[in-house]
C-alpha positions in Angstrom: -54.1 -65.6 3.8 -56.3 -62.5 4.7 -54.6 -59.9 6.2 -54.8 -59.2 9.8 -55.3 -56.5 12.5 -52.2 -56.0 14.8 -52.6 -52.3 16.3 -54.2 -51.9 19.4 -56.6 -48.8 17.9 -58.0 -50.9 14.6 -59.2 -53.4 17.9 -60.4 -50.2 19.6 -62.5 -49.2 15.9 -64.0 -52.4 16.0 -65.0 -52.1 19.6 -67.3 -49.5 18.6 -68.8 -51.4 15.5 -72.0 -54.2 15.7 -70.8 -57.5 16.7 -72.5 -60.8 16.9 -72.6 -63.3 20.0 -73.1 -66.8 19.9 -71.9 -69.9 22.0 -68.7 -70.0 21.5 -67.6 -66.6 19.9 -68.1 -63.0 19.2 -67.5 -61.3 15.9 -67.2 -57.4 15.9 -67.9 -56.2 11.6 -66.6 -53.0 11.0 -66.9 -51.3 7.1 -63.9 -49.7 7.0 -64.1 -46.7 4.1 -60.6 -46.7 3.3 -61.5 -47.8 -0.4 -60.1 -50.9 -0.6 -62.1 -54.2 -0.5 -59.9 -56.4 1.8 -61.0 -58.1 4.7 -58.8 -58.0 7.6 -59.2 -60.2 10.7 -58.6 -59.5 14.4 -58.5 -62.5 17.1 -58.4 -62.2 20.8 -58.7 -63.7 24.0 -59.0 -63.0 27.2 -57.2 -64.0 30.7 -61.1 -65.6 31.0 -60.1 -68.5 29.1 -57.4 -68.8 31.2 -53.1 -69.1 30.8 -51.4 -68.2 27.4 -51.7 -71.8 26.3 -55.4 -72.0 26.4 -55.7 -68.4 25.2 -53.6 -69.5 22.0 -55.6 -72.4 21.3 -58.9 -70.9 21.1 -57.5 -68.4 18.9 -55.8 -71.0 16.7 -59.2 -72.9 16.7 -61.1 -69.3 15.7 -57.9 -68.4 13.1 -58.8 -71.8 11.2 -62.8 -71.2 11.6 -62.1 -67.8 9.9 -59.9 -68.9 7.1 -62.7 -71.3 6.3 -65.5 -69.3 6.2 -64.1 -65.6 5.9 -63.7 -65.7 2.6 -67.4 -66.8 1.8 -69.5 -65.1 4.4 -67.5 -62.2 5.1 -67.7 -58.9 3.1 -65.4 -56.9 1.3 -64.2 -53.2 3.0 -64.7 -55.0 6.6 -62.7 -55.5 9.8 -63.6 -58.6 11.6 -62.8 -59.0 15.1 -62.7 -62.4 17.0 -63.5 -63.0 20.5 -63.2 -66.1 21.8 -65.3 -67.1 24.7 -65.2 -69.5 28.0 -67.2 -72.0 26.1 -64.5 -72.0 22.8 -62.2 -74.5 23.8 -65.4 -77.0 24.7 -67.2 -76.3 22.1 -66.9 -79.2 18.9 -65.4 -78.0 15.7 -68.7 -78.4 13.9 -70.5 -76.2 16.6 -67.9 -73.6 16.3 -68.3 -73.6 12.7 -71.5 -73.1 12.4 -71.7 -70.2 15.5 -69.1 -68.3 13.0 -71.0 -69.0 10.3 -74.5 -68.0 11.6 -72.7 -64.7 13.0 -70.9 -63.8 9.6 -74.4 -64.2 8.3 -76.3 -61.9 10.5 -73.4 -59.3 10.3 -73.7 -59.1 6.8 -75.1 -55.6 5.6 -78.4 -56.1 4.1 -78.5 -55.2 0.4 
């Protein structure tokens, strides 16, 4: 289990950092420079989506998108932060997938 962001101001740090969106999320990547190399995940949703039980669905569906792929795309020293979007809840799990993985991908630092 990665550890997560729960504090309102590591959201707001985020906020500020690059982010990627695609159909049916939006990642925020921030490098924290803290020294340490774990990643730490953020998920949110908005009142968008619609009532709390929708809202906790699409952030279940983005918690087990990032616990897949986190862990291979994402990068040590980062904060990730997940937005979910109308179009989360619609979108298939293979769709999803692959929109978190095509944004870990472009938020990856180049080396």
């Amino acid at each position: 289990m990665l550890p997560r962001l729960k504090k309102r101001a590591e959201f707001l740090m985020a906020n500020k950092a690059p982010y990627q969106a695609r159909g049916g999320v939006v990642i925020q990547a921030r490098k924290r420079d803290d020294g340490t190399d774990a990643i730490r995940l953020g998920f949110t949703a908005t009142k968008k989506i619609g009532g709390a039980t929708l809202r906790n669905r699409a952030k279940r569906r983005l918690r087990e998108a990032a616990r897949l792929l986190t862990p291979e795309y994402g990068r040590a020293g980062h904060d990730y932060v997940f937005i979910a979007r109308a179009t989360t809840l619609e979108r298939d799990w293979q769709g999803l997938l692959d929109d978190v993985k095509r944004a870990l991908i472009r938020l990856s630092p180049k080396d």
